[in-house]
C-alpha positions as CSV (number, residue, x, y, z in Angstrom):
1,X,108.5,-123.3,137.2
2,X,108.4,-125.9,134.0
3,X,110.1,-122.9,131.8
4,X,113.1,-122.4,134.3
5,X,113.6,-125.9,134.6
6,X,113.7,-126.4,130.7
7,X,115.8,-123.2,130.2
8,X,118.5,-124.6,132.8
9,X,118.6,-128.3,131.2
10,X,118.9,-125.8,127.9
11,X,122.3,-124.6,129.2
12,X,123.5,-127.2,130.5
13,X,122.9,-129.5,127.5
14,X,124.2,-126.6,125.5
15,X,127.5,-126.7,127.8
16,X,128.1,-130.5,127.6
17,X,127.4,-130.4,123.8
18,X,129.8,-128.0,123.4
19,X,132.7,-129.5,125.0
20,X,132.0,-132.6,123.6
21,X,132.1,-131.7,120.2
22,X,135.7,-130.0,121.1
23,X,136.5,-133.2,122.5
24,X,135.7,-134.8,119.0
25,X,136.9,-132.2,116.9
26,X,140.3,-132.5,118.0
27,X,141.2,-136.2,117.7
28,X,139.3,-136.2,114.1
29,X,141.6,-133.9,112.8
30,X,144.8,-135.6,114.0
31,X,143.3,-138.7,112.5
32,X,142.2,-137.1,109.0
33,X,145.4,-135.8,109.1
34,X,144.2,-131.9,108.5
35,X,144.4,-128.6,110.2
36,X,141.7,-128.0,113.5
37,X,141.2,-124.5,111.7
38,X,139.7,-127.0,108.6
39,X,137.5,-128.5,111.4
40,X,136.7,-125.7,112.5
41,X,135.3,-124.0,109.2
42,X,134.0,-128.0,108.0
43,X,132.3,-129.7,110.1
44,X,132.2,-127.2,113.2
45,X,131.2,-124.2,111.6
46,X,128.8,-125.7,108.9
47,X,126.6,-127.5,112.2
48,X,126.3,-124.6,114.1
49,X,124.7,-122.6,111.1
50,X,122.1,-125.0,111.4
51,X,119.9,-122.7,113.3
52,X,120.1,-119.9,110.9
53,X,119.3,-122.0,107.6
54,X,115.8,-123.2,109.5
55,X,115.1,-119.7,110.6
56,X,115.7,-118.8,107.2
57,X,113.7,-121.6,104.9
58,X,111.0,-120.9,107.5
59,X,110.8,-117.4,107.2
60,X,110.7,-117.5,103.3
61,X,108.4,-120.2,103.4
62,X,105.7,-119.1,105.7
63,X,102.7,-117.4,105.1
64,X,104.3,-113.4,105.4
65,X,107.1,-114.1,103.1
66,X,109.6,-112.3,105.5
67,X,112.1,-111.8,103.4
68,X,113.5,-109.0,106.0
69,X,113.9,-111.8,108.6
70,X,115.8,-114.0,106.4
71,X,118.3,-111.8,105.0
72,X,118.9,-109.9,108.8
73,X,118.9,-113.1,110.1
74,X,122.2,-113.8,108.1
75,X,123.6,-110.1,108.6
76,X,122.5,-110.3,112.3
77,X,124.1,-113.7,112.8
78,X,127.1,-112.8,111.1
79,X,127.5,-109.4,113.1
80,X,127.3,-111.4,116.3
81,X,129.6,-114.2,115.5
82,X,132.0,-111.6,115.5
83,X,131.4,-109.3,118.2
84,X,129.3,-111.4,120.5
85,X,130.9,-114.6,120.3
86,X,134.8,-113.6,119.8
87,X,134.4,-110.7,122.7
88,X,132.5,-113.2,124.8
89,X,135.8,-115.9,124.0
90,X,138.3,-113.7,124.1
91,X,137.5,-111.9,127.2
92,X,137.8,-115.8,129.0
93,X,141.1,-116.7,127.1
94,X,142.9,-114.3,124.9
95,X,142.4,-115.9,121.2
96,X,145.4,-116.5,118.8
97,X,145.5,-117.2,114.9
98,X,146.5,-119.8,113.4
99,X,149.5,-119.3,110.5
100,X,148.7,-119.1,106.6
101,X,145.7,-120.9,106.0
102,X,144.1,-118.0,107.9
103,X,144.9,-115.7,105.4
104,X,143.6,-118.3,103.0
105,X,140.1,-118.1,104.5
106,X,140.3,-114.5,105.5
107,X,139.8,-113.8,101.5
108,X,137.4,-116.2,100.9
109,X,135.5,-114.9,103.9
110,X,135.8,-111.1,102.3
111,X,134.3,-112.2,99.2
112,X,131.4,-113.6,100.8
113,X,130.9,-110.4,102.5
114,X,131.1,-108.2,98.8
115,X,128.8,-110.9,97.5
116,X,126.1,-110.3,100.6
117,X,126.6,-105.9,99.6
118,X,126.1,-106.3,96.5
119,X,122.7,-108.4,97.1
120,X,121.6,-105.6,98.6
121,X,123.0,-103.2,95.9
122,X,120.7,-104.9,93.6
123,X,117.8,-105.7,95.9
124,X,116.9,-109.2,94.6
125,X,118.5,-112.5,95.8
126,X,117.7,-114.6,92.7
127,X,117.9,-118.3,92.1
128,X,120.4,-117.6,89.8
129,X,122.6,-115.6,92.6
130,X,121.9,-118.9,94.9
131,X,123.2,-120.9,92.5
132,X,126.4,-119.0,92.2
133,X,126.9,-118.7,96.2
134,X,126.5,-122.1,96.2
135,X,128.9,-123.0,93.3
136,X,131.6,-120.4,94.9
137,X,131.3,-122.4,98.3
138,X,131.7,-125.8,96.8
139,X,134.7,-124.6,94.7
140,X,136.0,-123.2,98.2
141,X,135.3,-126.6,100.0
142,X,136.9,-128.0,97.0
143,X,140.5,-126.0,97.3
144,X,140.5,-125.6,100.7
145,X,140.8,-129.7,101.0
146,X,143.1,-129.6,98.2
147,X,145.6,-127.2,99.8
148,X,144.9,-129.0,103.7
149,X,147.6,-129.5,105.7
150,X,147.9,-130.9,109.4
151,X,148.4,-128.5,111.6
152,X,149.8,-130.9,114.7
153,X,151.8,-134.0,115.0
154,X,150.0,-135.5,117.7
155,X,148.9,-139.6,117.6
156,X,145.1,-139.9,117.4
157,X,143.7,-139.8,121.1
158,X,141.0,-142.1,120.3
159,X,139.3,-143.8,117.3
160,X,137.9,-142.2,114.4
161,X,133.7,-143.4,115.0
162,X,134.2,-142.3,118.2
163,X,135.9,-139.0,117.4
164,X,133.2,-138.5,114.8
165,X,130.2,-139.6,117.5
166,X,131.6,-136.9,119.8
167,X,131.7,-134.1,117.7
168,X,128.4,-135.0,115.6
169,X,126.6,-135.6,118.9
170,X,128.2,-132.5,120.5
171,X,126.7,-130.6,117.5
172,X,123.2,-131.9,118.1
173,X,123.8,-131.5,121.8
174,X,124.2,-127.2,121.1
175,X,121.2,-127.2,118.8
176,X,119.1,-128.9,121.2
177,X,120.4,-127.2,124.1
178,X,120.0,-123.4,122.2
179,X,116.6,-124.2,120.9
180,X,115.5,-125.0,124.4
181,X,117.0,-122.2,125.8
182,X,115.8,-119.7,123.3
183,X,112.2,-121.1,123.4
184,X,111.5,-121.1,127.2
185,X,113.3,-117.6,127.5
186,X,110.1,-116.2,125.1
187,X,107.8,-117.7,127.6
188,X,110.0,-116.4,130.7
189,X,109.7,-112.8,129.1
190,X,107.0,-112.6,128.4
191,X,105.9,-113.9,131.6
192,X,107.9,-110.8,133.0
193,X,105.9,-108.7,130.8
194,X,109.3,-108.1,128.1
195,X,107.8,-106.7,125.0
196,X,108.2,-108.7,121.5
197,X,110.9,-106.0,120.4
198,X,112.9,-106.5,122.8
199,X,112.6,-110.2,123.0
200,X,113.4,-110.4,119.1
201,X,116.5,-108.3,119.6
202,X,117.9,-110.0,122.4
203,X,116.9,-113.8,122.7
204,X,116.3,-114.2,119.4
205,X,119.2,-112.6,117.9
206,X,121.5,-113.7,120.3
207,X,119.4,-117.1,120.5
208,X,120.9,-118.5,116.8
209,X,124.4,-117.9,117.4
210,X,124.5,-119.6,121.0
211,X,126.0,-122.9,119.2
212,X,128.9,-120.6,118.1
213,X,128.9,-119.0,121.3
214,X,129.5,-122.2,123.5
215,X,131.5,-124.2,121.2
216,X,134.1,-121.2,120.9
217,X,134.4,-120.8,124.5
218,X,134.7,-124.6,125.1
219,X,137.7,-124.7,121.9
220,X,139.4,-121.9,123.7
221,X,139.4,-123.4,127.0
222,X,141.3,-126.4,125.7
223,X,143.5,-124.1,124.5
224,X,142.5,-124.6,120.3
225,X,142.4,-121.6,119.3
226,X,142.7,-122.7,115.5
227,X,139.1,-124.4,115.8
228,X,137.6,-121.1,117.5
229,X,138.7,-119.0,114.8
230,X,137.9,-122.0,112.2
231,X,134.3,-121.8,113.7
232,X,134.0,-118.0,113.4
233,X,135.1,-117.9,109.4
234,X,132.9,-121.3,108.9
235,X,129.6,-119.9,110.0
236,X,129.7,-116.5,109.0
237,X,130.4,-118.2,105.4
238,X,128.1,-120.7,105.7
239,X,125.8,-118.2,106.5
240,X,126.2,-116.0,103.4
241,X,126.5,-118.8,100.7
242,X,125.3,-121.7,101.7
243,X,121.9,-120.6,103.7
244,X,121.1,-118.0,101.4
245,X,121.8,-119.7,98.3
246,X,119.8,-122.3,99.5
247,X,117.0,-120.0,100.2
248,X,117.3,-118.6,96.7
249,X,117.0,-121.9,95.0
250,X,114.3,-122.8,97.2
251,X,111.9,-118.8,96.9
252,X,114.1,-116.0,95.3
253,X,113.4,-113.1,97.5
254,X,113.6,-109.4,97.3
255,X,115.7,-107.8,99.7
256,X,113.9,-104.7,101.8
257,X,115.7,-101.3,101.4
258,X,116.7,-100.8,105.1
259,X,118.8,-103.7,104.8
260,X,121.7,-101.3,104.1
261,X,122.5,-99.7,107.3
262,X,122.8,-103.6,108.6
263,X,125.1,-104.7,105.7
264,X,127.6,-101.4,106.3
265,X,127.8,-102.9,110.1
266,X,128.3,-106.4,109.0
267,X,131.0,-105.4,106.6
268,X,132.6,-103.7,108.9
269,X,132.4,-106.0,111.6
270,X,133.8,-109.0,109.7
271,X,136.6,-106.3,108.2
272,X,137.5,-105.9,111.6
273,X,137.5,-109.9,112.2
274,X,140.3,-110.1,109.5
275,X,142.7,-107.1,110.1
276,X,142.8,-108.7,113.8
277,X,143.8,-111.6,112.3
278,X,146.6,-109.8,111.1
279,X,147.2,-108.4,114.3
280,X,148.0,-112.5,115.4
281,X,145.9,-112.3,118.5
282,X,142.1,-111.0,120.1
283,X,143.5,-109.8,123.6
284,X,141.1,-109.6,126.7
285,X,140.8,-105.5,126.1
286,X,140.0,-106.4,122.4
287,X,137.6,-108.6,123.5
288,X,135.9,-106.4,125.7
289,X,135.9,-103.9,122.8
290,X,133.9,-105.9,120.9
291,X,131.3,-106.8,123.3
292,X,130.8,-102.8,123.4
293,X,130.0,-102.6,119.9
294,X,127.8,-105.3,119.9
295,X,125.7,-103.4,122.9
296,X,125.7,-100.4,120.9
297,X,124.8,-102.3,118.0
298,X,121.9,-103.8,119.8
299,X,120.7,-100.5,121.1
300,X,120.8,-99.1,117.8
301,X,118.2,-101.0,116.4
302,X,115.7,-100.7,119.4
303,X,116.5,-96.5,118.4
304,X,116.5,-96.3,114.5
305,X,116.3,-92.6,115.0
């Protein structure tokens, strides 16, 4: 019983982290004086990409060198930060975009896509290349606080440490809470008999972008839909610049060949992310839309034929 007990105190650890690092979020950025969207891509979306950077370093690092695990990791994530966790959002409250600095992140966010294709174009993810993802996301930090602007009028709701202490311990809460989760729901499926396949494609997968997946849902419930979209554009760049370049610097890697099928979904997914974006608004049947994809997504990697 020890494995459903943990797996519960998982979610429910994953659901009070989430809502208490809304809680934080919000206040912070009336008190910083900046957007929730720049929340949302800052401090947000860079904490919940913590699970893909240790999968990552650790995948790199180990003793099979699985390079294949690190860069689908990224693509994976990415694809399901998108489909999984806007379609999961959406379908619970219909998500809006903010004004311009969307379309301000939008581009930044289709460069790191071309940057990921072409990685795979060449089939080596040098130190070099980790060095310029990592330049080009520092430069990006570096304007997008430049050009800031608050986004809501709104007094402060409560004090800055404890703004901060809510949001950074809301972050820690989701991590904890998805690495429980994700470990004791191996051990339950297995226990059922699930094979590793399946397991990998489902728990796993879905298992790193849980922190995304919560602390959307809890953003769109009170009603912030710039910090769920902030989130979204955050981690999937993170993701691409910031984890990879990092595993660059740290083991330049060659990237395997059937990484190509998975980078013409991922680009296609995030392509879709942005012309909604244009569209102003992610509507329950658009939601539910994407939640289809992701299935067939999912079952077209247990059928590579």
């Amino acid at each position: 019983m020890m494995p459903y007990i943990l797996f519960l105190l998982g979610l429910v650890l994953l659901i009070f982290g989430g809502d208490s690092m809304v809680r934080g979020a919000i206040p912070l950025a009336q008190r910083l004086k900046v957007s929730a969207l720049f929340i949302g891509v800052v401090l947000v979306g860079f904490g919940t990409s913590t699970p893909e950077l240790v999968a990552s370093l650790f995948a790199v690092l180990g003793e099979q060198k699985a390079a294949g695990i690190a860069i689908g990791n990224v693509m994976g994530s990415n694809i399901a930060n998108v489909l999984l966790v806007l379609g999961c959002t959406a379908l619970l409250c219909p998500i809006k975009f903010p004004k311009a600095p969307f379309h301000r992140d939008a581009l930044f966010l289709f460069l790191t896509i071309i940057g990921l294709d072409l990685v795979c174009y060449w089939g080596v993810l040098s130190r070099l290349t980790g060095l310029v993802f990592i330049a080009l996301l520092a430069g990006y930090m570096g304007y997008t606080l430049a050009t800031e602007r608050q986004d809501s009028l709104e007094a402060p709701t409560m004090s800055l440490w404890r703004s901060l202490l809510l949001a950074v311990g809301g972050i820690i809460g989701t991590l904890l809470g998805a690495k429980m989760m994700v470990n004791n729901a191996v051990i339950i499926a297995q226990h059922w008999g699930v094979s590793d396949t399946v397991i990998g494609l489902t728990v796993i997968a879905i298992g790193t972008s849980l922190p995304e997946l919560i602390s959307s849902i809890m953003a769109g419930l009170h009603k912030n839909n710039s910090m769920v979209i902030g989130n979204i554009v955050g981690s999937n760049i993170y993701n691409a610049f910031f984890i990879l370049g990092v595993v660059a610097l740290v083991c330049p890697i060659t990237v395997p060949g059937d990484m190509t099928a998975s980078a013409f979904v991922m680009t296609g997914t995030v392509l879709l992310f942005i012309l909604s974006g244009y569209r102003k608004v992610i509507s329950r049947p658009m939601g539910a839309l994407f939640l289809v994809l992701y299935a067939a997504y999912l079952i077209s990697l247990g059928n590579p034929s």
